[in-house]
N, C-alpha and C positions, 0 to 999 in steps of 0.2 A: 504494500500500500504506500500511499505518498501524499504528503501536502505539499500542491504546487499553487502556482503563482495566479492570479488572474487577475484581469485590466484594473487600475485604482487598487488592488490590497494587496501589492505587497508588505513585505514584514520587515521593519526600519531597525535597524542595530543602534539602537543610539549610549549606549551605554556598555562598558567592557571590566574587567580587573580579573588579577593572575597573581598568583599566590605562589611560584615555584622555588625551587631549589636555584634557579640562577636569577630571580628575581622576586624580588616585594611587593611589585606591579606590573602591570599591562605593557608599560614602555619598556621597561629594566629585563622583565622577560623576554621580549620581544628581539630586543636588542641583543639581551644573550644568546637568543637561535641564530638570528642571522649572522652574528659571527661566530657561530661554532663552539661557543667555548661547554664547556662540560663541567660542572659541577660533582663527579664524583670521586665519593674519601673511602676511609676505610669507618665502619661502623664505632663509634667510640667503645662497645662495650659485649656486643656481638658477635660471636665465634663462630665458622661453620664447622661441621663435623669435621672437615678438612684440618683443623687448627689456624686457619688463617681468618682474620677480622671480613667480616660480608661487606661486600664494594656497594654504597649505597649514593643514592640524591637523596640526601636531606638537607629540607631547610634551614640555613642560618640563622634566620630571628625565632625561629621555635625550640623552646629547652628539650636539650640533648636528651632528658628523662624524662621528657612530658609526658602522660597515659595519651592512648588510643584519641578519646574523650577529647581531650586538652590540644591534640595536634588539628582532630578537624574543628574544631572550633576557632582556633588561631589562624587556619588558611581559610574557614571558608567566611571568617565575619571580615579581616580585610580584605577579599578579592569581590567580596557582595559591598561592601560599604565603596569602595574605590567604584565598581559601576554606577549603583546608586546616586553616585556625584552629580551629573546629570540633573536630576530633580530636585537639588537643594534649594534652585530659586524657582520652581514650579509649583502653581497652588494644587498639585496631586496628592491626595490625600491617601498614605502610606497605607492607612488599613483596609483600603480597595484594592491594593496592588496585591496580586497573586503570587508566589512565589513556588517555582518546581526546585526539589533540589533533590539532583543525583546524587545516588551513592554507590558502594561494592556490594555485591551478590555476597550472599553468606559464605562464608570460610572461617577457618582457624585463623584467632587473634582479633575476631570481630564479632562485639556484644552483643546478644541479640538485640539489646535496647538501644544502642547505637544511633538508629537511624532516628527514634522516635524522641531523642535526648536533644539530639542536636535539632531538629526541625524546631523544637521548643526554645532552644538558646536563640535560633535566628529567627522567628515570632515575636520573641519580647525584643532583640537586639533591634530589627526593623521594625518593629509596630505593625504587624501586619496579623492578620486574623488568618489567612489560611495558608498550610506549607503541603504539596503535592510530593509525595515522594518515589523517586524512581528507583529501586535496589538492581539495576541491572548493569550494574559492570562496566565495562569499558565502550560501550554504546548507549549507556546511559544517559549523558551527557545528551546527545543529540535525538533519543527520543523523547527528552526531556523538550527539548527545540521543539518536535515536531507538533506534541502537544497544544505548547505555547502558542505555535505558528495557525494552529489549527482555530483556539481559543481566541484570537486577535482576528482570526479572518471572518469565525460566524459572529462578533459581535458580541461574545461570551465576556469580551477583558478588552481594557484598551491598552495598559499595559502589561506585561508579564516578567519578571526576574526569574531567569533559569542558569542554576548554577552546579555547577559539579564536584566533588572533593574525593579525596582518598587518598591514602597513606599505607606502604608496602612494609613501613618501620617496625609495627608491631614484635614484637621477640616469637611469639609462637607463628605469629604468618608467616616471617622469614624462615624458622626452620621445614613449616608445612610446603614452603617455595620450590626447598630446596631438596626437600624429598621428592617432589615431583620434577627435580631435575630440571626446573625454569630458571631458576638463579647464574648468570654469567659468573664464573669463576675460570679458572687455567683446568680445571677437569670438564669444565666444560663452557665452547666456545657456542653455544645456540641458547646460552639464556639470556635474559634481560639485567638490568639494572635494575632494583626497584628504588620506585622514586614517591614523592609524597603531593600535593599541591591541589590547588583549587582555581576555577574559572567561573568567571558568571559575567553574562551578556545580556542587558535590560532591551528588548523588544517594544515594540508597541506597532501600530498601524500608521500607516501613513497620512490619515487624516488627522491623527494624536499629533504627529510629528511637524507638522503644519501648524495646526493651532497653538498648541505649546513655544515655537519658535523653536523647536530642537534641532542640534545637528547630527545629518543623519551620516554616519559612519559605513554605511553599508545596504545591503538588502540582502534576505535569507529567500529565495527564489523558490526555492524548493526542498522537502525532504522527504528520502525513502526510507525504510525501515521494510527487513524481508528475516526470514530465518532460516538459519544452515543448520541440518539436520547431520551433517561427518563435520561432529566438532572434535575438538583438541582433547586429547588426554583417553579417545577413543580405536578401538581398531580400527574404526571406518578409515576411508579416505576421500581427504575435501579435496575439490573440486571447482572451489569457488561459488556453487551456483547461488546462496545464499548474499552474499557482497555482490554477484553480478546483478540480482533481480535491484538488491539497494541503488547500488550506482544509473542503474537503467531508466528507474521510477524515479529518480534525481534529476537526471537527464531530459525530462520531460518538462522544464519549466525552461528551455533552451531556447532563445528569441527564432530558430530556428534549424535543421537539422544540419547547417553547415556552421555552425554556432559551436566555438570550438572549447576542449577547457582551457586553460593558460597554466593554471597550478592545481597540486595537490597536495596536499597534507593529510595527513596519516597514524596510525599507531602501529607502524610496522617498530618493534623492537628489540630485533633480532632472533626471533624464534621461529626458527624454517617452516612452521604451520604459517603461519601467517606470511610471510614472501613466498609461500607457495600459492598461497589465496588469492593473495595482490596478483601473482602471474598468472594467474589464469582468466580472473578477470581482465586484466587487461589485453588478452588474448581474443577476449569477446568485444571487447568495446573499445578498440584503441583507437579506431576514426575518429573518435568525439574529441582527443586529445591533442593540442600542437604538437608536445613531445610528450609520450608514455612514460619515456623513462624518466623526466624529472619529477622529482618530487620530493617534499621535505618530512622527515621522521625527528620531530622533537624529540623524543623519547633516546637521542646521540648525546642531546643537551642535559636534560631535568630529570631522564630516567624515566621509567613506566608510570604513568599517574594517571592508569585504571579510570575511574568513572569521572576524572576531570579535563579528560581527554576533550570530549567533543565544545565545549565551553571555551576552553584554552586555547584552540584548532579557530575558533573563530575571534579569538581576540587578536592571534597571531593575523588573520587574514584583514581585519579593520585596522590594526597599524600596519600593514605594507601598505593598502590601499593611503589612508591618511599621509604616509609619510612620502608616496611615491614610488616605492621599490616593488610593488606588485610588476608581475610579469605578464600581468592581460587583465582584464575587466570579472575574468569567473574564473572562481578558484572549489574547486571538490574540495570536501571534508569528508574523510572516511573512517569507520570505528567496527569496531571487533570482539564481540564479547562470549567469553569461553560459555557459558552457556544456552549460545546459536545466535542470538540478539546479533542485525548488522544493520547500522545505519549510515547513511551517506546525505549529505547539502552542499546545495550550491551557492555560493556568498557570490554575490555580485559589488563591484567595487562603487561605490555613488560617481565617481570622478575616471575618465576616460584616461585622465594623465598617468601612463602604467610606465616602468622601465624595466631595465634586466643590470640596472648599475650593481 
């Protein structure tokens, strides 16, 4: 299925913040992908079975010994408050505003009250009466989007706040990582980094954005959301077709079928299931692309950040645009969630002026 675009409603990005390991912000993030720099240490206190410290992106401003609890609240109240900016001088009144917020699929080192702890600290933190939650992992984020996009287009909300968080630090999820042989170490070169952070992108309708006098950073064009049935961690074998149907139904809000993408952005991690996925999709659908093979994997930078992916993927895409260094007007956002969830959007830049500096 897909939320796509239609005449007068598109869905206005006017509002962004990012909470990573190589930033405190939207710009500071941002900045660290594009120039490559990588944020990853040895764990201050964290052993693998190997005897050697777990190679992690953890954030700097978050204490080294914060609980579970304490980390997502610290990235996901500044990456929500830093969007939020936006409506400081807007007479919108806070407790209309809808708020979705993605999280991690259940696993070891995560509470089950977790998700319902935290929706309650960012209720009272923003004054808002209602928090939508999405527990689906690393696509989270962006059906979180889809949601929103869905909720702005019937008239349901005029603005929406969807944001994402999650943290791979915990001590027992890092050894459950690593018993499933995901954790990148020297015995093994196909796992990831885990990383920790948060994203959140304030939406609204292009009528809001208008009346308001907002600037609009962007437009979310479209989103698909499909399910892969040979997920990870199974004997089956993927094939892609789950991320092809996403990106297809994404596809569909394309000013038209010669309508190319320019970028992509991704949560390829390093883990050959998923660069098997990304190939074969792209095998299916490369016409739509200028070049197939570029495209950007955060996850080099700030390390895996699971359900904060798709938020962060689109703050990344509103400062290239803002700043200029976009490589064309429409950029994919693609997301992968070990439980089948795949969702994919198309960010359209508000401003034509695109480079490849």
């Amino acid at each position: 299925m897909s939320t796509r675009d239609e005449e007068g409603s598109r869905v206005c990005v006017v509002g962004i913040g990012a909470a990573t390991a190589v930033g405190a912000s939207a710009p500071a993030s941002a900045a660290a992908v594009r120039a490559g720099i990588a944020m990853f240490a040895d764990h201050p206190y964290m052993i693998s079975r190997g005897g050697d410290p777990y190679v992690v992106a953890m954030a700097p401003y978050v204490a080294e010994d914060a609980d579970l609890d304490e980390r997502f609240a610290t990235l996901a109240l500044s990456a929500g408050s830093e969007a939020l900016e936006t409506l400081k001088e807007q007479p919108v009144q806070p407790g209309e505003l809808p708020v979705v917020l993605c999280l991690p699929s259940d696993r070891p080192g995560l509470p089950n009250d977790a998700a319902a702890r935290l929706a309650n600290r960012l209720a009272s933190s923003f004054h808002v009466a209602r928090v939508k939650l999405f527990p689906n992992g690393h696509s989270a984020g962006l059906m979180g989007i889809d949601y929103a996009c869905r909720s702005i287009r019937t008239g349901k909300a005029e603005f929406c706040l969807v944001g994402g968080v999650d943290s791979y630090l915990d001590p027992d999820t890092l050894d459950w990582l690593e018993g499933c042989e995901q954790v990148h170490n020297v015995q093994n070169a196909w796992g990831f980094i885990p990383g920790e952070g948060a994203g959140f992108s304030l939406l609204c309708s292009e009528a809001a954005a208008s009346r308001y006098e907002l600037d609009v950073l962007g437009y979310l064009l479209s989103v698909g959301v499909a399910q892969e049935e040979n997920r990870i961690k199974t004997e089956t074998v993927c094939i892609g077709k789950g991320l092809t149907k996403a990106v297809d139904d994404a596809f569909q809000s394309l000013a038209s079928p010669d309508t190319l993408i320019d970028d992509t952005i991704c949560d390829l991690n390093g883990e050959a299931y998923r660069s098997d996925e990304f190939g074969f999709m792209l095998a299916r659908l490369s016409e739509h692309f200028s070049d197939a093979t570029d495209y950007q994997a955060p996850a080099d930078c700030w390390g895996d950040v699971g359900a904060a992916s798709g938020p962060l993927f689109v703050a990344l895409a509103a400062m290239a645009a803002m700043k200029g260094y976009a490589k064309g007007p429409n950029t994919l956002l693609w997301t992968s969630s070990e439980g089948g969830d795949r969702a994919a959007a198309v960010f359209e830049s508000k401003s034509r002026k695109t480079g490849r500096n």
